[in-house]
C-alpha positions, 0 to 999 in steps of 0.5 A: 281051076285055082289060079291068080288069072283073071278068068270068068267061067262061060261053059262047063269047060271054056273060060275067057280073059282079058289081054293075056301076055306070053309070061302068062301061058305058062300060068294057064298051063299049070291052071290046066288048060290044054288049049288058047284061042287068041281073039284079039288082032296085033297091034289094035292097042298099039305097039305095047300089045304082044303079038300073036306070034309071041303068045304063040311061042309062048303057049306051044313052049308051056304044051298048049295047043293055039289058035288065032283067030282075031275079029273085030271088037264092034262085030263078030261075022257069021264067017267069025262064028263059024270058025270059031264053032270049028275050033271048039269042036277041034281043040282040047278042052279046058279051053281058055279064050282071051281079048282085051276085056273077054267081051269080044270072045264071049260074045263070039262063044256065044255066037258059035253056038248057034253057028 
């Protein structure tokens, strides 16, 4: 994937991000991607984050499928892994997965794994 987004390559098909904007969707679309998962809760860094609803708008606009699925950046519950195990099994691939540094969704791919 030749692109200028700032991604880091944790499995074969599955890439993660930091914080990624509406304007940036239709970037990962060209880059390939068919589908985003959005780790990160509205407004955990305060009114100057887009929201879900934004990113959303934006993804499905650029033919991507997206989920939201936000959890905590201190701590990923088993209820969060499993549910995270169940996107990848349904969502397309490539897939890209983002929050406010990629951390918190690798951590979480991680955590699916052994969901």
């Amino acid at each position: 994937m030749n692109t200028a987004l700032p991604l880091r390559v944790i499995a074969d098909d599955v890439c993660v991000a930091p914080q990624l904007t509406p304007e940036a969707m239709a970037e990962v679309a060209r880059a390939g991607f068919r589908a985003v998962v959005n780790n990160r809760p509205d407004f955990e860094e305060g009114a100057t984050q887009p929201t879900n609803a934004q990113i959303e708008a934006a993804a499905r606009a650029a033919g991507l499928a997206y989920r939201y699925l936000p959890v905590s950046g201190a701590f990923q519950t088993a209820a969060d892994a499993a549910a995270m195990a169940q996107l990848l099994q349904e969502l397309p691939r490539p897939l890209l997965m983002f929050c406010r540094s990629g951390a918190r969704s690798t951590r979480l791919f991680a955590l699916a794994q052994s969901a």
